[in-house]
C-alpha positions as CSV (number, residue, x, y, z in Angstrom):
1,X,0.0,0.0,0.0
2,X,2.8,2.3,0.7
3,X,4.7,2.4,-2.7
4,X,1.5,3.2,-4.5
5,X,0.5,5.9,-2.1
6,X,3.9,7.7,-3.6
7,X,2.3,9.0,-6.9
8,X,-0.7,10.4,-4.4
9,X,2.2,12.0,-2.4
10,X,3.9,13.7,-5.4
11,X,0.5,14.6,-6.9
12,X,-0.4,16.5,-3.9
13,X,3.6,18.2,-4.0
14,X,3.1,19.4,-7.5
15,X,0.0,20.6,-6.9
16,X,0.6,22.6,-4.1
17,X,3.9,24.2,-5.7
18,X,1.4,25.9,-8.4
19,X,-1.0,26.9,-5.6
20,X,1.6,28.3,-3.4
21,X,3.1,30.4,-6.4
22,X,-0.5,31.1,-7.6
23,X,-1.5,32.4,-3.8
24,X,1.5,33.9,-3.9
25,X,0.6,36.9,-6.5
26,X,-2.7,37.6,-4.0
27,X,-0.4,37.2,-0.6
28,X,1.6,39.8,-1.8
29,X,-0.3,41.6,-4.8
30,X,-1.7,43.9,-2.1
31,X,1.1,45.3,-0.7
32,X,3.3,45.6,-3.9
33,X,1.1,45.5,-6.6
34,X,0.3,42.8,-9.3
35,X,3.4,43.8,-11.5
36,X,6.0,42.2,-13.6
37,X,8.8,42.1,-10.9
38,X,6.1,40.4,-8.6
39,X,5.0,37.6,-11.4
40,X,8.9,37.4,-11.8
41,X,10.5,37.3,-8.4
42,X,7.7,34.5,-7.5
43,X,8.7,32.6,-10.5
44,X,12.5,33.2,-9.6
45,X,11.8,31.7,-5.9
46,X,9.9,29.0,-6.9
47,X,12.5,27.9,-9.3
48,X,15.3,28.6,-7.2
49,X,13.6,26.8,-4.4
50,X,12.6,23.3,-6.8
51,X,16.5,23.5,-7.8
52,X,17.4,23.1,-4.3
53,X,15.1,20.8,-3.2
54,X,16.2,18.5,-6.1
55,X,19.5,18.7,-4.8
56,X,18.8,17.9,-1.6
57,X,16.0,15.8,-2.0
58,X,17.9,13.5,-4.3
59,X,21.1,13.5,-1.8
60,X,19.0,12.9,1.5
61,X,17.3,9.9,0.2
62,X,20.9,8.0,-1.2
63,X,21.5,8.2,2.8
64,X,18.5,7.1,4.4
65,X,15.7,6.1,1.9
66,X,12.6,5.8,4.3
67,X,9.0,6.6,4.0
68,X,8.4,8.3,7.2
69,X,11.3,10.9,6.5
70,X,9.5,11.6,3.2
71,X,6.3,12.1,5.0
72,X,8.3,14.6,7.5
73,X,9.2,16.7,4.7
74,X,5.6,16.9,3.2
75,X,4.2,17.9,6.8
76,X,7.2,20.5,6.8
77,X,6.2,21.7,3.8
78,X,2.5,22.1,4.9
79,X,3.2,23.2,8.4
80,X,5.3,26.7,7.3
81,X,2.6,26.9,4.3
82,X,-0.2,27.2,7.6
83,X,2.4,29.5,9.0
84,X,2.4,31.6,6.2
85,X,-1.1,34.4,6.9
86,X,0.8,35.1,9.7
87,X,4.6,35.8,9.0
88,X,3.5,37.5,6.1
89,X,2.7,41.5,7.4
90,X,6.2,41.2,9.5
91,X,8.1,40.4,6.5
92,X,6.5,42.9,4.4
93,X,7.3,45.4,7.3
94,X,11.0,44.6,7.5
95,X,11.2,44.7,3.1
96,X,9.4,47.9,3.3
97,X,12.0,50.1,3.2
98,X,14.0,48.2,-0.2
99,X,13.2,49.8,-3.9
100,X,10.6,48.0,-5.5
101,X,12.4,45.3,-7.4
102,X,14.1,44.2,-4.0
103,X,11.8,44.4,-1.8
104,X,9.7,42.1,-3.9
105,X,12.1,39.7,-3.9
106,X,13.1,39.5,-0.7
107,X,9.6,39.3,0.4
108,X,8.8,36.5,-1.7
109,X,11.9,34.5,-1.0
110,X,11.6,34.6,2.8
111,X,8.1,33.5,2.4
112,X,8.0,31.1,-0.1
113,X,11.7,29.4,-0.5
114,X,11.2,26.9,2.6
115,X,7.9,25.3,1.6
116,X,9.1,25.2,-2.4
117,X,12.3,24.0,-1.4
118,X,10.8,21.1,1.0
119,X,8.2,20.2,-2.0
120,X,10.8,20.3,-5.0
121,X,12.5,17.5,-2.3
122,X,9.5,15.0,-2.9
123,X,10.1,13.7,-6.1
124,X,13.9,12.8,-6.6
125,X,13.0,10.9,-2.7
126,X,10.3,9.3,-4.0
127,X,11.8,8.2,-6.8
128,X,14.6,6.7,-5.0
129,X,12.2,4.8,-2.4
130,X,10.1,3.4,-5.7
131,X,13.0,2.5,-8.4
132,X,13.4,-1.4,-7.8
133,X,16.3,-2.1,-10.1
134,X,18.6,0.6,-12.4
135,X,16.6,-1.3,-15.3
136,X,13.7,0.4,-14.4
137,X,14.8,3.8,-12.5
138,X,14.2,5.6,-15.7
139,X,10.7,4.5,-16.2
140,X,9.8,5.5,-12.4
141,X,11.7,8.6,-12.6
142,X,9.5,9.5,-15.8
143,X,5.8,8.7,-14.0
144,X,6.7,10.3,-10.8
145,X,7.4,13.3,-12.5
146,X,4.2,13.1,-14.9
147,X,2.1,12.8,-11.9
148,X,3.6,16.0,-10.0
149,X,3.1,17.7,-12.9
150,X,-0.4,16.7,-13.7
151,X,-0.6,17.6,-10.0
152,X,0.6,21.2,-11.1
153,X,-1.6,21.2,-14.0
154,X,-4.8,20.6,-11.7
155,X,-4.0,22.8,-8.7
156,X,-3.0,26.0,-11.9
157,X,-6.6,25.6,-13.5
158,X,-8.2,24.9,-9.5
159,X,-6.5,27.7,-8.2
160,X,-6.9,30.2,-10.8
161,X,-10.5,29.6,-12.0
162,X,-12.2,28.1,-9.1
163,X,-10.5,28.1,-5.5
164,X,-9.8,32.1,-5.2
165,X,-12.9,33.5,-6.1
166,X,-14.6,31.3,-4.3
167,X,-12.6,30.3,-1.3
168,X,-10.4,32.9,-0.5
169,X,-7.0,33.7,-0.6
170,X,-6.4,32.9,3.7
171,X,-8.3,30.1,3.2
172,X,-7.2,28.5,0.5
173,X,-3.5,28.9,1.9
174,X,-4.6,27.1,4.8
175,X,-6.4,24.4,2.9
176,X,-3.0,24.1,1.2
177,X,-0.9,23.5,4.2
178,X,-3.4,21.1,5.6
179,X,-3.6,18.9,2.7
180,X,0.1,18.7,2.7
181,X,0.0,17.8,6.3
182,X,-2.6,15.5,6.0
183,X,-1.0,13.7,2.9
184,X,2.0,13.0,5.6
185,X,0.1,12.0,8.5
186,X,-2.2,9.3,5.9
187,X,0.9,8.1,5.0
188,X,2.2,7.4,8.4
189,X,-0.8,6.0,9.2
190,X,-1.1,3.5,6.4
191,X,2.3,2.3,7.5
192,X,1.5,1.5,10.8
193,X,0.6,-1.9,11.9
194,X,-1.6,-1.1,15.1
195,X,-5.4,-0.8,13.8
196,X,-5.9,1.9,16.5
197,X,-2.8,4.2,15.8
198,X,-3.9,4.3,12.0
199,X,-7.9,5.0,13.2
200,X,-6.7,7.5,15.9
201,X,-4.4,9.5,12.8
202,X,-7.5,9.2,10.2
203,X,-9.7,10.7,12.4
204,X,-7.5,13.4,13.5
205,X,-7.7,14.6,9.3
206,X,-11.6,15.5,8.9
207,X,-11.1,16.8,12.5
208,X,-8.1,18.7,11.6
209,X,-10.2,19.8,8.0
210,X,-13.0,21.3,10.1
211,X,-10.9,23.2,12.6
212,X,-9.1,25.1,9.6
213,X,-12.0,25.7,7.3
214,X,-13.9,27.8,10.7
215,X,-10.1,29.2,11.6
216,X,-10.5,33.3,11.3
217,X,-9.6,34.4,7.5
218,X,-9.7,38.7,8.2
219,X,-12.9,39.0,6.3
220,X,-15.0,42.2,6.4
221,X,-16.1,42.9,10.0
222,X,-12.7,41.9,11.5
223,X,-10.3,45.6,10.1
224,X,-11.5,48.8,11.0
225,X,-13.0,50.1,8.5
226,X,-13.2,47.4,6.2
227,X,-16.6,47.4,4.3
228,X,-16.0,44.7,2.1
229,X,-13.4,42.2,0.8
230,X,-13.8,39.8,-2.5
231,X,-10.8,37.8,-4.3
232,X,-11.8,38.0,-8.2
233,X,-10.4,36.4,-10.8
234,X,-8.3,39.4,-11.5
235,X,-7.5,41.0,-7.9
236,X,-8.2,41.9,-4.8
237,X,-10.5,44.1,-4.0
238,X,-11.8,46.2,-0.9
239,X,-13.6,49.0,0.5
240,X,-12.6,51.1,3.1
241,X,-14.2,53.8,5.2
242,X,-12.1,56.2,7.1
243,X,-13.1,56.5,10.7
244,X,-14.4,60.2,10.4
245,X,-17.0,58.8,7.6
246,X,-15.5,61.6,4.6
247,X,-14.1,59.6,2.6
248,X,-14.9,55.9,0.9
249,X,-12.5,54.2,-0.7
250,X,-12.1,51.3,-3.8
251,X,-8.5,49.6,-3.5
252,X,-7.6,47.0,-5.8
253,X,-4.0,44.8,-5.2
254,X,-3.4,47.7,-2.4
255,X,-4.0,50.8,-5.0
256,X,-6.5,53.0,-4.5
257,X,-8.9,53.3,-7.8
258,X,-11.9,55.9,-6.2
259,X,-12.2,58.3,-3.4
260,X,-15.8,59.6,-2.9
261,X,-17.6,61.3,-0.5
262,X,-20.9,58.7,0.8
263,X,-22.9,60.8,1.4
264,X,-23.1,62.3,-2.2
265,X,-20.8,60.2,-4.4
266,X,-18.9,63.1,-5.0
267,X,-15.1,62.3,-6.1
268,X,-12.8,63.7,-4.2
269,X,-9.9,62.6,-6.9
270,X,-8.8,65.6,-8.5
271,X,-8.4,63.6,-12.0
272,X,-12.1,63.1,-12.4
273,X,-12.6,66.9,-12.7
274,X,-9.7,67.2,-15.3
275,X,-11.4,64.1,-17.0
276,X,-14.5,65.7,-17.0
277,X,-13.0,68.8,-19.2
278,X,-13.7,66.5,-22.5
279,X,-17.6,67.2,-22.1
280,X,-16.4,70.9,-22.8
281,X,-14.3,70.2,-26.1
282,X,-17.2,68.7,-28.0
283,X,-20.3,70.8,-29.4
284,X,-23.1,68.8,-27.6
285,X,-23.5,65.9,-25.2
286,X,-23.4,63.0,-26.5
287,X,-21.9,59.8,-26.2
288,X,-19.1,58.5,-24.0
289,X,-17.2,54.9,-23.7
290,X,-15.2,54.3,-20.2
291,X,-12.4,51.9,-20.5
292,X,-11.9,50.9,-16.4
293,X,-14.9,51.5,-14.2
294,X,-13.5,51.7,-11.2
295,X,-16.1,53.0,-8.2
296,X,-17.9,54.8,-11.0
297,X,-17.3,58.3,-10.4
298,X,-16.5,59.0,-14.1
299,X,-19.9,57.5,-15.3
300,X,-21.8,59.3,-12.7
301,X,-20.3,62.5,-13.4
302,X,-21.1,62.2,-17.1
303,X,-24.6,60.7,-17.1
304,X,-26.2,64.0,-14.6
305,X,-24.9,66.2,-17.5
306,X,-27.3,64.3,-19.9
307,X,-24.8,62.0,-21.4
308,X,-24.9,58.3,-22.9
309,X,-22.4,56.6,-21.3
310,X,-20.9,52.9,-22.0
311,X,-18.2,51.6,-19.2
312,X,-16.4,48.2,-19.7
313,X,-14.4,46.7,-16.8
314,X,-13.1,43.4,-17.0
315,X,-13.6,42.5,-13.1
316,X,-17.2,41.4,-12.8
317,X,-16.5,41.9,-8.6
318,X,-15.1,45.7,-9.7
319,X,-19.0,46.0,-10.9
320,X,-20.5,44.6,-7.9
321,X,-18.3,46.6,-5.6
322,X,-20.2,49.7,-7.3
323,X,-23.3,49.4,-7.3
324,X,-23.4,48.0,-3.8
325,X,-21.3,50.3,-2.1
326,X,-20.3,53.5,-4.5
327,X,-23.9,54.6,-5.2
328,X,-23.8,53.5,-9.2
329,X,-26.8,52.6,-10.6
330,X,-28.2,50.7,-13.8
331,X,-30.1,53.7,-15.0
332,X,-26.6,56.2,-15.3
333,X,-24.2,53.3,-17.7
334,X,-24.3,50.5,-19.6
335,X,-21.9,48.7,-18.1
336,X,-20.2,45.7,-20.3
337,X,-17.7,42.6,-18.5
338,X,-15.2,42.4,-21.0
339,X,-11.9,43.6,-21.3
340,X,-11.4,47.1,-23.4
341,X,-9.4,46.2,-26.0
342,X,-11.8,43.1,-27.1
343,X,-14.6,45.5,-27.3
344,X,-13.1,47.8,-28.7
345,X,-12.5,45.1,-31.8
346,X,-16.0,44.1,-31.7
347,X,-18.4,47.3,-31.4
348,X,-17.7,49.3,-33.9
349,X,-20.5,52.1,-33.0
350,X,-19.0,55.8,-32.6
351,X,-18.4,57.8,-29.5
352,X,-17.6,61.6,-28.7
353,X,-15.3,60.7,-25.7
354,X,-14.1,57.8,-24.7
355,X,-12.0,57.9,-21.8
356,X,-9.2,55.4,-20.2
357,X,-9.1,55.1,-16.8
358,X,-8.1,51.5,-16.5
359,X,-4.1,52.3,-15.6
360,X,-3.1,51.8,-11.7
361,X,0.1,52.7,-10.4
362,X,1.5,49.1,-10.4
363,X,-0.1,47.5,-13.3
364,X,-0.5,49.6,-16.7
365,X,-2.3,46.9,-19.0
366,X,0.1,46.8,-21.6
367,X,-2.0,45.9,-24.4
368,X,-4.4,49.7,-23.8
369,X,-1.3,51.6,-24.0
370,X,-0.1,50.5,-27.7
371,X,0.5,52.1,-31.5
372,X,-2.1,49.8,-32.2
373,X,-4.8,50.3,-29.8
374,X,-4.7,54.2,-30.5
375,X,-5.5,54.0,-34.1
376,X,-8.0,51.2,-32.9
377,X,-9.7,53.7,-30.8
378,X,-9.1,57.0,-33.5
379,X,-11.2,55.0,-35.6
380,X,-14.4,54.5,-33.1
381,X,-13.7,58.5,-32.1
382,X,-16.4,60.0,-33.5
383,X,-15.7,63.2,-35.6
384,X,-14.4,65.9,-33.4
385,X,-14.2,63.5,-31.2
386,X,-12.0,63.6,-27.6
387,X,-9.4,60.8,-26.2
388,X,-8.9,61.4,-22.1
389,X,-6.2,59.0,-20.4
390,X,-5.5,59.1,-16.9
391,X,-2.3,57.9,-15.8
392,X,0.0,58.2,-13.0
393,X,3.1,59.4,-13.1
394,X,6.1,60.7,-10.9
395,X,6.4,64.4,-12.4
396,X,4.3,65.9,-14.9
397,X,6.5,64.5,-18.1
398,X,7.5,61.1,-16.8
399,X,8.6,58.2,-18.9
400,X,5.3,57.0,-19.3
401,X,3.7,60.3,-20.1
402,X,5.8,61.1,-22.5
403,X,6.3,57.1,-24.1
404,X,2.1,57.4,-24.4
405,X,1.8,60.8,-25.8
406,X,4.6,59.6,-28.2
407,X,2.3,56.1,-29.3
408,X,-0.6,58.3,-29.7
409,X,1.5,61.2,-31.8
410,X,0.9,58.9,-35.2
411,X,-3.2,58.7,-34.5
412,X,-3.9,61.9,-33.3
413,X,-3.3,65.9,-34.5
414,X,-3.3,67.2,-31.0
415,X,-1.9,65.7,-28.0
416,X,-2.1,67.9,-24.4
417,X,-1.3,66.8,-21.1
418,X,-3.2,68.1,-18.4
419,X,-1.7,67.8,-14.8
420,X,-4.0,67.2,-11.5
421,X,-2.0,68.3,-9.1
422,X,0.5,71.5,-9.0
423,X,3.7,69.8,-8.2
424,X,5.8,69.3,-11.5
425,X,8.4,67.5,-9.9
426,X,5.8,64.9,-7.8
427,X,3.6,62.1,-7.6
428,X,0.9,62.3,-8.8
429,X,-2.0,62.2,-12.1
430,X,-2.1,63.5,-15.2
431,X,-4.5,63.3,-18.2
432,X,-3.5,63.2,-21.8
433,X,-6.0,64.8,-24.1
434,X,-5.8,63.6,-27.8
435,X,-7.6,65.0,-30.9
436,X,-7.8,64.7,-34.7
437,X,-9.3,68.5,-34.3
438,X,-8.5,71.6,-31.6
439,X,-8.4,71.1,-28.3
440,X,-10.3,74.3,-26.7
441,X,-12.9,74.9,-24.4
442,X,-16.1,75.8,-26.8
443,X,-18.1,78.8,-25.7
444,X,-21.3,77.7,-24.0
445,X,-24.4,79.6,-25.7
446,X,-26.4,81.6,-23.0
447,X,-27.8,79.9,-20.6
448,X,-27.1,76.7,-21.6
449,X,-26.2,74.6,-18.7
450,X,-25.1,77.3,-17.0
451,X,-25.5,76.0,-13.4
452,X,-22.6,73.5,-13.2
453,X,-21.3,72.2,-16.3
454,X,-21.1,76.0,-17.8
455,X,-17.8,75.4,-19.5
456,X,-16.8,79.1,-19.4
457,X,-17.6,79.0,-16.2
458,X,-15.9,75.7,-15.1
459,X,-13.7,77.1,-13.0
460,X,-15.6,76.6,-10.2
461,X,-13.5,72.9,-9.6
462,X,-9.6,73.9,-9.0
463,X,-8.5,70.5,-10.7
464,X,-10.4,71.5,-13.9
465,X,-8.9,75.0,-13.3
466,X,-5.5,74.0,-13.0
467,X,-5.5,71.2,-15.5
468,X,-6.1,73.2,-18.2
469,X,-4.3,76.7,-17.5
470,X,-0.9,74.3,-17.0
471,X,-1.7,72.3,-20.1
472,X,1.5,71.8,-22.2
473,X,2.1,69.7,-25.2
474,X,4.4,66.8,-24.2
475,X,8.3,66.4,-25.4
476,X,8.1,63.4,-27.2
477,X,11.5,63.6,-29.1
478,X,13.8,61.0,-29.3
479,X,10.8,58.9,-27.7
480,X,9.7,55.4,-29.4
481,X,6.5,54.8,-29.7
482,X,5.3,51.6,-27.6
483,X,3.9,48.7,-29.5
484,X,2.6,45.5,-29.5
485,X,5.6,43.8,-30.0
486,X,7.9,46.6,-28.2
487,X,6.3,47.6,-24.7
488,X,8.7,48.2,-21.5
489,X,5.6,50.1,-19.8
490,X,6.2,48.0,-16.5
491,X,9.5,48.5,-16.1
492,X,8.9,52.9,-16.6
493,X,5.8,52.3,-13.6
494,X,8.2,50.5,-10.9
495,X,9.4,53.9,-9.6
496,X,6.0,54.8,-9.7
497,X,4.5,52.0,-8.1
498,X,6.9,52.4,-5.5
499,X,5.9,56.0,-4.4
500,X,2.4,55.8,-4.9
501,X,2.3,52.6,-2.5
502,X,5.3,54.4,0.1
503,X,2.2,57.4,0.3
504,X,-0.8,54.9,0.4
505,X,0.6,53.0,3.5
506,X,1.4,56.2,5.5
507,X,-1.7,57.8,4.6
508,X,-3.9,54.6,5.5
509,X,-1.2,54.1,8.9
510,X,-2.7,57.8,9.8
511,X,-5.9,56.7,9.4
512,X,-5.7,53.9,10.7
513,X,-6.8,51.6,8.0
514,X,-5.5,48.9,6.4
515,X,-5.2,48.6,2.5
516,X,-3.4,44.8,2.5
């Protein structure tokens, strides 16, 4: 019974290197941002840590090829893995303080290397106990490793698709660990020749299963503050409330997306005012497509001015989060699940704005910030038609501004930036503008909207107000366009990533919230 329990042992070790590595994007997504240098420093660990672990592995069993020390390295494995919800906010604490790139890495290694290490062990010991004869090592060696990587294959598609959404991310690393440990302690049990011993250690598993399914996973209700949490198949997501009830906010993977005011819905980002300038560039209201919905501020804003307004977010939960708790309603958007790009390809209907708001500070989608995309959307730009990105950016002509306004130079006549805050040199967003036409404020005939969205009068809002008085046409020589194939976006948002997420976690440590 023993030797064929070994492919259940490795399946269970290959899957639960996937899930660990999987988990590990959401464990520490919030803090640093779903980026490139996180996908990469977990996939740097993990193989760092299997490469060990082979080595190891493979040495430890030539001395001492026995089950139960096989078993002790699975239950290892799965005992720091149950360890992990916990050592993970002091490690992030002591990394803090590293750039980006570093602290990411570090992070991830001190979390991550001693269960991946203790898993990649599995196989070459297993393969070691099962080989009979040097005749057939090959042959075992070669169905070992197909079943840990079926394992993987299973646990990628579970974990990705299924387990997150649905289970959570806590959760589902406990489940993890506990599966591991409860491989180990079947396995010990199998081999032991007292009928009690082996019924005492099975009943301890569904016992043990129940105890860490009801263990406390930091839900909503348990952070001050915390309105609500979801895992989506795409990020993280929660609302906050700061204790003095002003402000509400949307974070996604630790960024915050929308700042309102609950009682109203009022945004209280100075972007959405600058954003809201492209109503005033065309002759009439009309009709307006938002790429990245966010808490909805941008199709609330545009929809009480009389607009027809389109939204497409990818996140289904990003929707959900704002109608339930950001005031958005059915009646102000048509809001589409589908990711921009796609629907851009496939509607083909006209608009007089459409406006991008999908970019965070960590995670600019790559494929929305292309040559190719910008003629895609020039040709669904109505005539006289208005572009609005928001991005941030660390100064008012950063890298990316300047790499964007460059990709849409080829597309577009006219291309202004528009800052939103009135430090040059600082953090903070900006809004590029782009045009086949002039970009000026039209005179609004008298008495025409003349209460709030007057746009001679829009002054009233010191974003608008400042937006467009420091307008300035971005320096774009010597800049390549980005492209499809050509696209170091990621790499140009680390700083930036960095200092919006230094400024998050001191401004949420004032307020005592928690955005991770």
């Amino acid at each position: 019974m023993s030797q064929p329990y070994l492919y259940i042992v490795v399946f269970v070790a290959g899957a639960a290197v996937l899930a660990i590595e999987i988990l590990g994007t959401r464990i520490l997504g919030p803090f640093y941002g779903v980026s490139l240098f996180l996908w990469s420093a977990l996939i740097t660990v993990t193989l760092i840590a299997l490469s060990l672990g082979y080595a190891v592995g493979g040495r430890w069993a030539d001395r001492r090829p026995a089950l139960p020390r096989l078993y002790a390295v699975l239950a290892a494995a799965g005992l720091w893995t149950l360890a992990i919800p916990w050592l993970r906010d002091p490690i992030l604490v002591v990394a803090e303080p590293f750039g980006l790139r570093f602290a990411v890495l570090v992070a991830a290694f001190t979390l991550f290397v001693v269960p991946l290490t203790l898993l990649g062990m599995v196989s070459p010991f297993a393969i070691r106990i099962r080989a009979s004869s040097l005749q057939v090592v090959g042959t075992t060696a070669g169905d070992l490793y197909a079943v840990s990587t079926l394992g993987s294959v299973v646990a990628a598609l579970l974990t990705g698709f299924v387990l997150i959404p649905n289970v959570g991310v806590t959760r589902l690393t406990l489940l993890t660990g506990g599966l591991l440990v409860a491989t180990a302690v079947l396995g010990l049990a199998l081999g032991v020749r007292s009928g009690a011993r082996r019924a005492i250690a099975l009943l301890a598993l569904p016992l043990a299963g129940v105890a860490g399914w009801h263990l406390p996973t930091g839900g909503a209700g348990d952070v001050p503050g915390l309105i609500a949490l979801a895992q989506s198949p795409y990020a993280e997501i929660r609302v906050l409330d700061t204790p003095d009830g002003q402000r509400r906010l949307l974070v996604i993977d630790g960024g915050t997306h929308t700042i309102v005011t609950p009682s109203t819905w009022e945004s209280q980002f100075p972007y959405v005012a600058v954003m809201g300038l492209t109503r005033c560039l065309v002759a009439e209201p009309g009709r307006m497509l938002l790429v990245g919905l966010g808490g909805g501020s941008l199709v609330k804003d545009f929809a009480a001015d009389g607009w027809e307004v389109d939204a497409v977010e990818i996140d289904p939960v990003v929707v959900e989060m704002a109608k339930a708790h950001f005031g958005l309603t059915d009646a102000e958007g048509s809001i589409q699940v589908a990711d921009g790009r796609q629907f851009l390809i496939a509607h083909t209907g006209k608009y007089d704005v459409i406006a991008m708001d999908a970019f965070g500070s960590s995670s600019i989608p790559f494929h929305l910030v292309t040559r190719e995309v910008f003629a895609l959307i020039a040709s669904r730009l109505a005539p006289g038609g208005v572009l609005a990105i928001n991005l941030e950016s660390h100064g008012w002509d950063g890298p990316v501004v300047k790499a964007i306004a460059a990709s849409l130079k080829p597309h577009f006549r006219e291309v202004l930036a528009l800052p939103a805050h009135p430090d040059r040199d600082k953090l903070g967003n900006v809004v590029l503008l782009a045009a086949n036409t002039p970009l000026a404020l039209r005179p609004d005939t008298e008495g025409r909207r003349k209460d709030r969205y007057d746009c001679e009068a829009y002054y009233w809002n010191p974003g608008a107000n400042l937006g467009w008085n420091q307008r300035f046409v971005p320096d774009t020589s010597g800049v390549a366009a980005l492209t499809d194939d050509l696209n170091p976006v990621d790499v140009w948002a680390e700083h930036t990533n960095f200092l919006a997420r230094q400024d998050l976690h001191r401004y949420f440590g004032e307020q005592g919230l928690k955005s991770y």
